[in-house]
C-alpha positions as CSV (number, residue, x, y, z in Angstrom):
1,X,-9.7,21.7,-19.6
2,X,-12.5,18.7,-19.5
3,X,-12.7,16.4,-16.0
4,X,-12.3,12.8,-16.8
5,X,-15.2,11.0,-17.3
6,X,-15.8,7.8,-15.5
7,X,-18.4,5.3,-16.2
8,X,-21.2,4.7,-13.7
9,X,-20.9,1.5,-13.9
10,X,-17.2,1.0,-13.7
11,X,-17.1,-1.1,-10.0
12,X,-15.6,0.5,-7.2
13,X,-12.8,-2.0,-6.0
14,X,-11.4,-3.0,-2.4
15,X,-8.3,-4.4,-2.0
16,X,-7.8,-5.9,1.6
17,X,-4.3,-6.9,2.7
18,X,-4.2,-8.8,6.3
19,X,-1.6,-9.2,8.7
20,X,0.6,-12.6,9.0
21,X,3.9,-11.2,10.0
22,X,7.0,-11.7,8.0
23,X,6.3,-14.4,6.3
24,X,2.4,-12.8,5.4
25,X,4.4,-9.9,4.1
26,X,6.3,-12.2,1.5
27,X,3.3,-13.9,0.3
28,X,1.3,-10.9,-0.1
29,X,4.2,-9.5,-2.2
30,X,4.2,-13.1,-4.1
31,X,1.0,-13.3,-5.0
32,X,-0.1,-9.7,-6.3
33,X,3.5,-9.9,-8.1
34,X,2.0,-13.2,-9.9
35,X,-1.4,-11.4,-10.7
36,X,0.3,-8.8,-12.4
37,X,2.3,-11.0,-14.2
38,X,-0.8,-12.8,-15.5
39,X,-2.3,-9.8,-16.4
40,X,-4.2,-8.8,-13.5
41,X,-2.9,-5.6,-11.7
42,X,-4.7,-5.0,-8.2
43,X,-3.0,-2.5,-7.1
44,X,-4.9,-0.2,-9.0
45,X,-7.7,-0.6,-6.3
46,X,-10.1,2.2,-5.5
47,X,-9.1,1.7,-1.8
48,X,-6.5,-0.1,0.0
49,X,-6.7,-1.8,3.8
50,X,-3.4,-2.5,5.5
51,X,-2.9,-4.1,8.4
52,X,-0.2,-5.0,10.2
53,X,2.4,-6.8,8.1
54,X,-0.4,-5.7,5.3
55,X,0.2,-2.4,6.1
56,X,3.6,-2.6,5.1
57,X,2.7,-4.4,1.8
58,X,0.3,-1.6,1.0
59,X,2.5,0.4,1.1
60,X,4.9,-1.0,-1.0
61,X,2.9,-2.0,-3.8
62,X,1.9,1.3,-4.1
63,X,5.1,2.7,-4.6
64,X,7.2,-0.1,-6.2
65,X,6.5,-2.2,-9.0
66,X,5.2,-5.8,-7.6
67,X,7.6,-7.4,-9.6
68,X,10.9,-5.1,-7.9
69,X,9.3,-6.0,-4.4
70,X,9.6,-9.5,-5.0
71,X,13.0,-9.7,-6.5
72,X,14.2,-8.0,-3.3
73,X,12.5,-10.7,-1.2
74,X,14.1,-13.8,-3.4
75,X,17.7,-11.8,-3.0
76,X,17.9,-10.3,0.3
77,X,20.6,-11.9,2.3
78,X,19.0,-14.5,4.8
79,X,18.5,-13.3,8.5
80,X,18.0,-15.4,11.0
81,X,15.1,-15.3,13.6
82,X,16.4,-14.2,16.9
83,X,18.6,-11.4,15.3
84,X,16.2,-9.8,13.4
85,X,13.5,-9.8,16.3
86,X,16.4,-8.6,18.9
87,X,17.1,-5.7,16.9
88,X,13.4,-4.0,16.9
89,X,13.5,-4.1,20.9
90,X,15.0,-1.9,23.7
91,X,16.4,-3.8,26.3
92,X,13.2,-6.2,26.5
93,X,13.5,-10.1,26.2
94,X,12.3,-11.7,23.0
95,X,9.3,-13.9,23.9
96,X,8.7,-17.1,21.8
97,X,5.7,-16.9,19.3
98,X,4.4,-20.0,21.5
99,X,5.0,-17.6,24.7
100,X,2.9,-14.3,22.9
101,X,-0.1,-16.6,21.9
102,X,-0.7,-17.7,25.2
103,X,-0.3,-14.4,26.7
104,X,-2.7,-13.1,24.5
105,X,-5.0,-16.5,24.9
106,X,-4.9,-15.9,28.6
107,X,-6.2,-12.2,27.5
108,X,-9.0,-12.8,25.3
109,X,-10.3,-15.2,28.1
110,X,-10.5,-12.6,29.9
111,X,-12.2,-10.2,27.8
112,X,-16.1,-8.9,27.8
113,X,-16.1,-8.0,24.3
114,X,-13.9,-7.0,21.4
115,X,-13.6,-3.3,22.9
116,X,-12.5,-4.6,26.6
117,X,-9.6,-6.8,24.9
118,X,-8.3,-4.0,23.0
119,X,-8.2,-2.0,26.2
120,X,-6.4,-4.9,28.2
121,X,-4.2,-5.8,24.9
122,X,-3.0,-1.6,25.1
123,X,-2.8,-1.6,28.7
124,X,-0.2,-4.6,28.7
125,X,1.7,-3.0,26.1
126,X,1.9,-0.1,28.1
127,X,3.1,-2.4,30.6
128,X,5.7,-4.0,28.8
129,X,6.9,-0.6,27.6
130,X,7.7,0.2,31.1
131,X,10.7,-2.6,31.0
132,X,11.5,-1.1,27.5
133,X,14.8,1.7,27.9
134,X,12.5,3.4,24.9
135,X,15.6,2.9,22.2
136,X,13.7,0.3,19.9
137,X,11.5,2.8,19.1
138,X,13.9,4.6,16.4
139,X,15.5,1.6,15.3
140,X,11.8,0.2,14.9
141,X,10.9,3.4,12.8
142,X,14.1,3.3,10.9
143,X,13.5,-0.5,10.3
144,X,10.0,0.6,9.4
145,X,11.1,3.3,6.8
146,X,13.5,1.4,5.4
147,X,11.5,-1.4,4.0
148,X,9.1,1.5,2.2
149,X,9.7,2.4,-1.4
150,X,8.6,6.3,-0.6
151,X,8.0,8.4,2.6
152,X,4.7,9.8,1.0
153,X,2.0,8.7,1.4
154,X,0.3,7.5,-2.1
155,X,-2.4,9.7,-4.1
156,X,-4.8,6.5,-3.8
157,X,-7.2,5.8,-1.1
158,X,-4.9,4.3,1.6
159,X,-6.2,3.0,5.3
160,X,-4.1,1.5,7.2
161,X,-5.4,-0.3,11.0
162,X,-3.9,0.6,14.5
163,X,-5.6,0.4,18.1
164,X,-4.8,3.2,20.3
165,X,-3.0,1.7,23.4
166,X,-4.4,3.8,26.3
167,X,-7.9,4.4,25.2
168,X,-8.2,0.9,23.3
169,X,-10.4,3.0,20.5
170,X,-10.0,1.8,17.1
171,X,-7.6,4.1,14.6
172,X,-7.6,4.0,11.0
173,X,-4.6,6.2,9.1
174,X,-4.8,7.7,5.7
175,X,-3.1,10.7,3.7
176,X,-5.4,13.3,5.5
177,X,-4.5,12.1,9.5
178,X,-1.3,13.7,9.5
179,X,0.8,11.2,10.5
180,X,3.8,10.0,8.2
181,X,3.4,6.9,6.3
182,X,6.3,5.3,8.2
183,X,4.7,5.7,11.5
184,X,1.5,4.9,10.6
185,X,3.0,1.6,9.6
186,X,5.4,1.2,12.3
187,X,2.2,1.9,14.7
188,X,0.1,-1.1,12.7
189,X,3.1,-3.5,13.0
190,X,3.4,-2.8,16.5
191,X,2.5,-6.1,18.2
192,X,4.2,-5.6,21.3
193,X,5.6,-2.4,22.7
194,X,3.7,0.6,21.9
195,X,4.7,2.9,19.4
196,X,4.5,6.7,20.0
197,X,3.3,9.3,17.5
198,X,3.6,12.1,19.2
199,X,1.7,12.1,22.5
200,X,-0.5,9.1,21.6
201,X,0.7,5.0,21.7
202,X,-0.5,2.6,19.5
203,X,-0.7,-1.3,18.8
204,X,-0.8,-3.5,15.9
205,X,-3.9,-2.8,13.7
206,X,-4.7,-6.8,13.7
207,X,-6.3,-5.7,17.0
208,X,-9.2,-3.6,15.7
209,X,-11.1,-6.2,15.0
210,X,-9.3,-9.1,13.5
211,X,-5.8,-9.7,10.8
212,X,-7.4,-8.7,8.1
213,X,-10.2,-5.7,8.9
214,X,-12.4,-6.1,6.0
215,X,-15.1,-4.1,7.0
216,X,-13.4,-0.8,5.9
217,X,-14.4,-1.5,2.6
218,X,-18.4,-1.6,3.1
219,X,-20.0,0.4,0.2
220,X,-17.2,-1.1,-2.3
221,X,-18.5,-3.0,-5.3
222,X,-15.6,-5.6,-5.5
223,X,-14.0,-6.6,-2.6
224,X,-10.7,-8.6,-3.1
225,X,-9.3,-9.8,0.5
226,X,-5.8,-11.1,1.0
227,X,-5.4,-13.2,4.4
228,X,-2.2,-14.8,5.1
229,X,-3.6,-16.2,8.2
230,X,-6.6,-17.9,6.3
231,X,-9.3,-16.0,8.2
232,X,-8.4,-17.3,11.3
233,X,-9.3,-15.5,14.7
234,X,-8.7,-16.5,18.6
235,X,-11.5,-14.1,19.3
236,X,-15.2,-16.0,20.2
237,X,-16.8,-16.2,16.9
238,X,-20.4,-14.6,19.1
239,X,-18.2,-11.5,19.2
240,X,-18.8,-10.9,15.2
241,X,-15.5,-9.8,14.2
242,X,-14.4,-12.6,12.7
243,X,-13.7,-12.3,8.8
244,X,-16.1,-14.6,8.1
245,X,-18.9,-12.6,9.5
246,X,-17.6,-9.6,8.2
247,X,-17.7,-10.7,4.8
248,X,-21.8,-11.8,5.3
249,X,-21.8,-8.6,6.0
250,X,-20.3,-7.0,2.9
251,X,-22.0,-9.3,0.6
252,X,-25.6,-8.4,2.3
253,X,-24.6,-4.7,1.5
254,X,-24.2,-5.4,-1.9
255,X,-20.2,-6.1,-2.4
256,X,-18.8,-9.2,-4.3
257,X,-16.0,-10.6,-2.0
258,X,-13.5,-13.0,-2.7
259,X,-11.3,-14.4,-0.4
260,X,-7.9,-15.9,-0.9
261,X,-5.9,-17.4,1.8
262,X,-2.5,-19.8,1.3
263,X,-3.0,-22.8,-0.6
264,X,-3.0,-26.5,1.5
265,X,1.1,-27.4,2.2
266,X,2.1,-23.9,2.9
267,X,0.5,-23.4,6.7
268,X,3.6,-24.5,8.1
269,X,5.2,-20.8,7.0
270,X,2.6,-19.1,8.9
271,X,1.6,-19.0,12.5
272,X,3.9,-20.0,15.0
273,X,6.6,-18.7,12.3
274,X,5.1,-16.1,10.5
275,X,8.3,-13.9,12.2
276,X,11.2,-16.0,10.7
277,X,12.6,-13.6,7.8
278,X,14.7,-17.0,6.4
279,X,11.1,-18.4,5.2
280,X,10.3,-14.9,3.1
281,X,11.6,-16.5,0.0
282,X,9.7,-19.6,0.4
283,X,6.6,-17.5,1.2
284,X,7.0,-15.3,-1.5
285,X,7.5,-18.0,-4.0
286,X,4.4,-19.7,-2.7
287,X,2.5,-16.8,-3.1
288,X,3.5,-15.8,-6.6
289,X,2.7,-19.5,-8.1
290,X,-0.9,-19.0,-6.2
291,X,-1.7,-15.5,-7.8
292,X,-0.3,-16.9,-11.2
293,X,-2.8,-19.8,-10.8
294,X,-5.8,-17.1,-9.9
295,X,-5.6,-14.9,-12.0
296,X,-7.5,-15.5,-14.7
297,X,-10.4,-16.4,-12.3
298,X,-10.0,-13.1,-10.2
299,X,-9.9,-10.8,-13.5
300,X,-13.6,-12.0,-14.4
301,X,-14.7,-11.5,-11.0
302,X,-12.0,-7.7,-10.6
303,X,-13.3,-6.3,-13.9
């Protein structure tokens, strides 16, 4: 029996999917379903980053077909807002987007340094979890697991972003951390309440160091980064963990990195409503039409 040969200079290829809630999910979804329909097929990556809502499209996409993911997203039945978000908690209050970006405004302003706000971010989720009668947590994982196409983790090079709550250190998750795929991403999705693996509690991976954690693919050739939230960070840009600075930092390591955020008339289905499932569709479609458009540009710069 012969190993496989592979060309040294085959490039070694990153794909990056950031966090942008509901919404973020739907477009990431959209558009790698349109580059696959236009001949480009990303999810073949060397390496995968999820985070957050990315986590859960990582995960998707490498156990459904692009296309089947979103066909489920243009036919689910619509949910509303307050519903959907009432069902992942235990006996907490739903806070208003507006309401969780100026707690966590009041936060960063507060904050030394990247490592002292993820410390103060998992010590008010710890906090909040307190009010919490603990019962969202196995509706949150079932919610979690539902939305995954497999239980298993993937064969490919999977990382996917969570902050541990108590010590505020920095967690990635792969195949080898033994932890299951659907708490791994449940963990990374975890924006407010903690969510317990085992003995440990963890927030959303979007915390690390910013929505989209880019620099886990240093030492990658090509570097393809999906960011529903356009790059943007409420961190000071001094601290360097902005994606902008992380991608000077890829490129002067050697990587090509391309970064794609949602087109110019679509912002209005992020941010402040990145949560409302009834805009998925929308999202979704938005994203599709943008990969389609790409992906003749992409494949000279993928390949």
């Amino acid at each position: 029996m012969t190993s496989r040969h592979v060309p040294e200079n085959v490039p070694r290829t990153a794909l990056v999917l950031g966090g942008g809630g509901s919404t973020g999910n739907a477009w990431l979804i959209g558009i790698v379903a349109g580059l696959v329909d236009a001949g480009l097929d990303v999810t073949e990556a060397d390496l995968t980053i999820g985070t957050s809502a990315g986590s859960t499209a990582a995960a998707q996409v490498a156990g459904a077909s692009p296309a089947d993911l979103l066909a489920a997203i243009l036919t689910a039945v619509p949910e509303h807002r307050a519903g959907a978000v009432a069902a992942d908690r235990g006996r907490v209050p739903a806070r208003p987007a507006g309401d969780h970006l100026d707690r966590l405004g009041r936060i960063i302003a507060s904050s030394e340094d990247a490592a002292d706000l993820r410390r103060r971010l998992g010590a008010a989720a710890l906090d909040l979890d307190a009010e919490s009668d603990g019962s969202w947590q196995e509706r949150w994982r079932a919610t979690v697991a539902s939305r995954l196409p497999s239980p298993n983790w993937p064969n490919r090079t999977v990382r996917i972003t969570a902050v541990d709550a108590r010590s505020g250190a920095p967690v990635v998750f792969d195949r080898q951390s033994g932890v299951d795929l659907a708490d791994a991403v449940a963990a990374s999705c975890a924006s407010g309440l903690p969510y317990r693996i085992g003995d440990d509690r963890y927030i959303d991976g979007g915390y690390r160091s910013n929505a989209d954690n880019a620099d886990l693919a240093a030492g990658y050739d090509r570097v393809l980064v999906l960011s529903p939230f356009g790059g943007r960070s409420l961190t000071p840009v001094h601290w360097g963990t902005h994606l902008a600075h992380q991608v000077d930092e890829l490129r002067a390591h050697g990587s090509r990195v391309v970064t794609v955020f949602p087109e110019k008339g679509s912002e209005h289905l992020f941010g402040g409503n990145a949560m409302d499932p009834s805009l998925r569709p929308t999202a979704a479609r938005a994203g599709r039409d943008q990969g389609r458009a790409l992906a003749v540009e992409l494949g000279e710069f993928w390949r």
